[in-house]
C-alpha positions in Angstrom: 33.2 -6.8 -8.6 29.8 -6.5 -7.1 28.0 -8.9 -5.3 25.4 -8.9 -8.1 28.2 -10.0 -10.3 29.6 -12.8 -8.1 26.0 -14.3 -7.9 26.0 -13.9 -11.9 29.0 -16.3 -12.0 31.2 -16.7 -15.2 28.2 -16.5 -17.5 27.0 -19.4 -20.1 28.8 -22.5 -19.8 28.5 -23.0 -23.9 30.7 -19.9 -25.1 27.8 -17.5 -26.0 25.5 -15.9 -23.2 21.9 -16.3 -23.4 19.4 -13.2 -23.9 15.9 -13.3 -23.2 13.8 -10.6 -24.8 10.7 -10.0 -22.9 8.1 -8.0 -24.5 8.8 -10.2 -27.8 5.7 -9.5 -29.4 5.3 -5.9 -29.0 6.3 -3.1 -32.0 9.7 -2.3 -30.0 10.2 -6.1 -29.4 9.5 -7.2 -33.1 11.9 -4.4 -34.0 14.4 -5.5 -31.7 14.2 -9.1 -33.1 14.9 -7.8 -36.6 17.8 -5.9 -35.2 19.2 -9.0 -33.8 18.6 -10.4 -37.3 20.8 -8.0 -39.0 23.4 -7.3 -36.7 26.3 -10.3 -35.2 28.1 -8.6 -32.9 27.6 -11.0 -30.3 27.2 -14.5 -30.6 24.2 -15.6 -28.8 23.7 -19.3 -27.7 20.3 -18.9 -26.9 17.7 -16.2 -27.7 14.5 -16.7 -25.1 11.4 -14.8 -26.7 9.3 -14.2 -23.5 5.8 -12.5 -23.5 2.1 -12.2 -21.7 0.3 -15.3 -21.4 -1.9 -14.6 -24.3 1.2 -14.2 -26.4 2.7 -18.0 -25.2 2.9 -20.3 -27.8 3.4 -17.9 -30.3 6.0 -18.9 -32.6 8.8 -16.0 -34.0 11.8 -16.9 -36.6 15.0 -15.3 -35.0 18.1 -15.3 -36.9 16.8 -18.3 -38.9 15.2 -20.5 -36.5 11.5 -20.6 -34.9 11.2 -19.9 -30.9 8.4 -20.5 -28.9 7.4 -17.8 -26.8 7.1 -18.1 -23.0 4.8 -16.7 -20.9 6.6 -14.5 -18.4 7.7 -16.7 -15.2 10.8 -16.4 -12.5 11.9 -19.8 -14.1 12.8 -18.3 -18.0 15.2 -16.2 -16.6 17.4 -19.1 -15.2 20.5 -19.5 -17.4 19.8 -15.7 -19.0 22.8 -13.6 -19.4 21.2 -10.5 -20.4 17.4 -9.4 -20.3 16.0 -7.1 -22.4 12.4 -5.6 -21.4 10.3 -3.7 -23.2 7.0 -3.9 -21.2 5.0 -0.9 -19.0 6.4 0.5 -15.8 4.2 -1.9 -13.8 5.5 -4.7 -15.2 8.9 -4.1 -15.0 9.3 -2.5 -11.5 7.8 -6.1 -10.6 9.7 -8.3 -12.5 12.8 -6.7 -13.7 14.1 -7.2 -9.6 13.2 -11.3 -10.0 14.9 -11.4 -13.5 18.2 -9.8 -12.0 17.5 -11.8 -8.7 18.0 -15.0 -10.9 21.2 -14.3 -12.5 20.6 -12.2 -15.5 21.4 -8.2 -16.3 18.6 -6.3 -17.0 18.7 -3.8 -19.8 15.1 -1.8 -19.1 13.7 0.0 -21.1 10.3 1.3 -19.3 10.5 4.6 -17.1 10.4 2.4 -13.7 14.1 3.1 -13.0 15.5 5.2 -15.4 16.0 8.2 -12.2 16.9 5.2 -9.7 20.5 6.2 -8.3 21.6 2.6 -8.4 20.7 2.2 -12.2 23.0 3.9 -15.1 21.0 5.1 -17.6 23.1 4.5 -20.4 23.3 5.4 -24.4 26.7 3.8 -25.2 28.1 6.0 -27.6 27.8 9.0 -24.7 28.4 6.9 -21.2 29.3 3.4 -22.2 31.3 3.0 -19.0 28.1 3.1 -16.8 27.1 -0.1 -17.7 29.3 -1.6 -15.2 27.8 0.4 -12.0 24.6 -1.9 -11.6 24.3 -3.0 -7.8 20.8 -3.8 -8.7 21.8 -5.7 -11.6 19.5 -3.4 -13.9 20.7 -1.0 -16.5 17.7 1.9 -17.7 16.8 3.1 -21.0 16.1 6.9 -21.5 12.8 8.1 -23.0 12.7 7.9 -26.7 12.5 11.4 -26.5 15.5 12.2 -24.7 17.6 9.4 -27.1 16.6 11.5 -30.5 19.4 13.9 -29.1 21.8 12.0 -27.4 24.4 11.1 -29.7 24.6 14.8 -31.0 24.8 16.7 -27.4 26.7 13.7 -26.3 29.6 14.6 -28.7 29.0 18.3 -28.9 29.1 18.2 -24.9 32.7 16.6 -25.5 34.0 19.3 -27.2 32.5 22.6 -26.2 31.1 21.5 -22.8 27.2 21.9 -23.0 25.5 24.4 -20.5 21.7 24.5 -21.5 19.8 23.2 -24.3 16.0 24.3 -25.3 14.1 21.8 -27.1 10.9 21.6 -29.0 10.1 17.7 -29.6 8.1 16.6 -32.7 7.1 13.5 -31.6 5.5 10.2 -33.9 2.4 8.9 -32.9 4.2 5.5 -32.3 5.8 7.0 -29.3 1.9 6.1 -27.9 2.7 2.4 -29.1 0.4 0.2 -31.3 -2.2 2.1 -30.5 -1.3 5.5 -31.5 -0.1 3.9 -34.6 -3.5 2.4 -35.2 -5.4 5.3 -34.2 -3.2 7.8 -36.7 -3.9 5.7 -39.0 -8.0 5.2 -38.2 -8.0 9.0 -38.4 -6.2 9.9 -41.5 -8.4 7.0 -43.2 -11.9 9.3 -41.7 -10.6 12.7 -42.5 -9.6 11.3 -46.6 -11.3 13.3 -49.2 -12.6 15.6 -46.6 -11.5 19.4 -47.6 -7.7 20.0 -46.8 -8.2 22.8 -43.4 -10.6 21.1 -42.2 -11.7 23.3 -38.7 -12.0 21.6 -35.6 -15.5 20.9 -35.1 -15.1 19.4 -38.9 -12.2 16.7 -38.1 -14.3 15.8 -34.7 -17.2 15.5 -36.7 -15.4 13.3 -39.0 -13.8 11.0 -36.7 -17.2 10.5 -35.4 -18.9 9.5 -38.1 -16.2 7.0 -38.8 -17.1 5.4 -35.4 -13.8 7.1 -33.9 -14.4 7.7 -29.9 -12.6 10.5 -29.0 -12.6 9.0 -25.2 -10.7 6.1 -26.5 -7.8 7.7 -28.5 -4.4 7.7 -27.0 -4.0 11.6 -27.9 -5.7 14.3 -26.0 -7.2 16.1 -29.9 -7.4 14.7 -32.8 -3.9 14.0 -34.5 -4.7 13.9 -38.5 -4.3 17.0 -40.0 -2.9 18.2 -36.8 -0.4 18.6 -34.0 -0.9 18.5 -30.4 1.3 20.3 -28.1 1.4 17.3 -25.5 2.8 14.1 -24.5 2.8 12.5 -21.3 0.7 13.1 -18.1 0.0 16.5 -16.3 2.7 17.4 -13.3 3.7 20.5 -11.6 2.9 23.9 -12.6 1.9 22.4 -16.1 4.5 20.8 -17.5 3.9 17.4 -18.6 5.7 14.1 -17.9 7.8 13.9 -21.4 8.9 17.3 -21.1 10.2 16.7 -17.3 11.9 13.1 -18.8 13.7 14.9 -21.2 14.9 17.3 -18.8 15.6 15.1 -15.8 17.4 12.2 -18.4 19.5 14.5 -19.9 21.3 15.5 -16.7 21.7 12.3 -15.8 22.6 10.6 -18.8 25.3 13.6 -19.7 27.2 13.9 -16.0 25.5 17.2 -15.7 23.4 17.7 -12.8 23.1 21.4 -13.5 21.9 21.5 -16.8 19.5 24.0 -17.4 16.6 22.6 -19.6 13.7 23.6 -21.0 11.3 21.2 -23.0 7.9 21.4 -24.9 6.9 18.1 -26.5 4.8 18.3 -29.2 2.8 14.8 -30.7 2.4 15.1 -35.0 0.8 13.1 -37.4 4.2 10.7 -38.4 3.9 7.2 -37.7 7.7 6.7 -36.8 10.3 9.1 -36.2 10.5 11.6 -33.5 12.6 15.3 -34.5 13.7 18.2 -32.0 14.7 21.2 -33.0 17.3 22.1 -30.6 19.0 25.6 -28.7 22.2 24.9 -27.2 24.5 26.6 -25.3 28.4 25.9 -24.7 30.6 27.2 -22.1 33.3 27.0 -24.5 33.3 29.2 -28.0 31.3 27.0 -30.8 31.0 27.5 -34.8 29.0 26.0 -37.1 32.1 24.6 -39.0 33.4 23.0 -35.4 29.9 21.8 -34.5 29.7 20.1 -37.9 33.4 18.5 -37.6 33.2 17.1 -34.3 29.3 15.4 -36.1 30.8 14.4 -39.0 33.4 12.3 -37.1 30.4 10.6 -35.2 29.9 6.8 -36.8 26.5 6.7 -35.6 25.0 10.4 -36.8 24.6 11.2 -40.2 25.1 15.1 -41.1 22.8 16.3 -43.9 22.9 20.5 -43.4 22.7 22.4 -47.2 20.0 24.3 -46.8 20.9 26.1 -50.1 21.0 22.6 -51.9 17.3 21.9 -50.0 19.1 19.3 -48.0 18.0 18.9 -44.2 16.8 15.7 -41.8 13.2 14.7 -42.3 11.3 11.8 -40.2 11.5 9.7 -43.6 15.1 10.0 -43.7 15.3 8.5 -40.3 12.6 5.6 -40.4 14.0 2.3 -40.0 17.4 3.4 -40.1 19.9 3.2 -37.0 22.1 6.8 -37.1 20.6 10.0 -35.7 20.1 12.7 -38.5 21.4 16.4 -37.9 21.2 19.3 -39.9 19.6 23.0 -40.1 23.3 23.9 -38.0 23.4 27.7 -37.4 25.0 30.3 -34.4 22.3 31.6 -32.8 22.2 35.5 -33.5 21.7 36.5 -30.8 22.8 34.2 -28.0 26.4 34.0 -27.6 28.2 30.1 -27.5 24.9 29.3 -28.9 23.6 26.4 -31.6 20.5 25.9 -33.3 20.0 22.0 -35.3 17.5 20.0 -35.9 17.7 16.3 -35.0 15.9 13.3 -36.2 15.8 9.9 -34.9 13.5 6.5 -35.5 11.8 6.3 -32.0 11.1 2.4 -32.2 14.9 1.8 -33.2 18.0 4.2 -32.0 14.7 5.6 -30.0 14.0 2.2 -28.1 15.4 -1.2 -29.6 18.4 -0.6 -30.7 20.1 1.6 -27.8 18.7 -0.9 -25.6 20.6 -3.4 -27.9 23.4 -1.7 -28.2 23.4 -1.6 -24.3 23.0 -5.5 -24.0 26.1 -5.5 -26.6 28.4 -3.1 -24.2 27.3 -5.4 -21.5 28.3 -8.8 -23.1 31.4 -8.1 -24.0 31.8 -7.1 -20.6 30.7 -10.8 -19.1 
């Protein structure tokens, strides 16, 4: 036992352990409330709703009652069991610590610690038994990104032992938050009724008229009737941020420090739901038929691959749905051990909510 957990104690002394959720009013907060609503795999005795100032007071119904949101304080951590954050980097590299320092496991799901040594970064159905190796008392997240894929390389990796994956992200503009949600939106209402092709200097002219500063959107070009092959922030030799995430996560989150991985993200006009098509290679031989056994045994992917009966993974499938949708399998022609699939996944749930829920539920029936 670590010394984190002999602080912790024996838990709540009513039966159930208290979570806090902080980040309650935010779209992966109000998503994980409603998957607290619908799922009673742990029998919470308290449910703490904490947000920013201006958020206090707000009142939320969870699982049937109305809480009060707090404003975010050292003291609404005291009796927590298990914290869930979904707040910026900032935030949580300053407050995660003082929720952990007060008894409570952290379950983070902002970037500040997901490459910490001292903090598994954990999806449950590949390396549940990480959630245990917290000497900070904080367990990480991945990137949305890197989550789409998880579950499927996770259980491919299993079998065939995964060597090097190539992926091409097609990433929702919710993956920007509210306001890439808002400004997708804002955009597709300007460029309505405008001719379908519209050239560039057309949709900028557009979004213009319709008041839409380009200086204030959350994407670097204009998203409607578009993609944008970025995400993230500009680092070395120019790859960007999201691209390094899924690359650096994917080591870690596999056991594979070694993995060769190459990533281009790529941001497209779907509100939720981010997709990667995906090239990977197995040290061990790998068919189509074994690749799709090994999914199909999976409880939380569904398989949907007959191309001849026009049936494949699309974002719609995936929206507001739990599993991660695979499909499009094929053997590379000419790469040898070699898979191509395409993967869908709902970036605000399996993506961000709901693994870190899922994480919280590996954790308490640890406690």
């Amino acid at each position: 036992m670590s010394e984190f957990d002999r602080q912790r104690g024996e838990g709540s002394p009513t039966g159930g352990p208290v979570v806090a959720i902080v980040g309650a009013t935010g779209a992966v907060g109000t998503t994980m409330i409603d998957i607290i609503d619908s799922r009673g795999s742990v029998p919470w005795s308290d449910i703490r709703l904490v947000a920013s100032p201006r958020s206090a007071g707000r009142v939320l119904p969870v699982r049937g009652k109305d809480v009060t949101v707090q404003a975010l304080a050292p003291e609404v951590f005291d009796g927590v069991d298990i914290a869930l954050f979904d707040v910026p980097d900032e935030v949580s590299a300053q407050w995660a610590p003082i929720a952990a320092s007060r008894g409570a496991v952290v379950v983070d799901n902002s970037g500040a610690f997901r490459m910490d040594s001292d903090v598994p970064l954990v999806v449950p159905e590949v390396n549940a038994e990480k959630v245990t190796e917290r000497p900070k008392g904080i367990i990480a997240n991945p990137n949305c990104t890197t989550l789409s894929m998880m579950a499927a390389m996770g259980a491919l990796h299993r079998e065939f032992e995964l060597e090097a994956i190539v992926v091409a992200s097609y990433q929702a503009a919710s993956g920007a938050g509210q306001a890439g949600i808002d400004r997708l939106y804002a955009e597709l209402s300007a460029v309505s009724g405008h001719e379908v092709g519209m050239r560039g200097g057309d949709v900028a002219e557009a979004l213009a008229d319709a008041g839409l500063d380009a200086t204030a959107s959350p994407f670097p070009a204009p998203l409607a009737l578009n993609v944008v092959p970025w995400a993230g922030s500009l680092k070395d030799d120019g790859w960007s941020s999201e691209e390094l995430k899924v690359r650096n996560e994917a080591r870690k989150i596999l056991g594979i420090p070694g993995l060769k991985v190459s990533a281009t993200c790529v941001r497209v006009p779907v509100v939720t739901t981010h997709s990667l098509a995906v090239h990977a290679t197995f040290a061990r031989e790998v068919s189509v038929d074994g690749a799709r056994k090994v999914l199909s045994e999976q409880p939380t992917i569904v398989l949907r691959d007959d191309p001849a009966s026009g049936e494949w993974p699309t974002p719609v499938d995936a929206v507001g749905g739990d599993p991660t949708w695979v499909g499009r399998i094929r053997q590379a022609l000419d790469f040898p051990n070699t898979l191509e699939l395409f993967v869908c996944g709902d970036n605000l749930r399996k993506g961000a909510a709901l693994n870190t829920y899922e994480i919280a539920e590996t954790v308490a029936a640890r406690l």
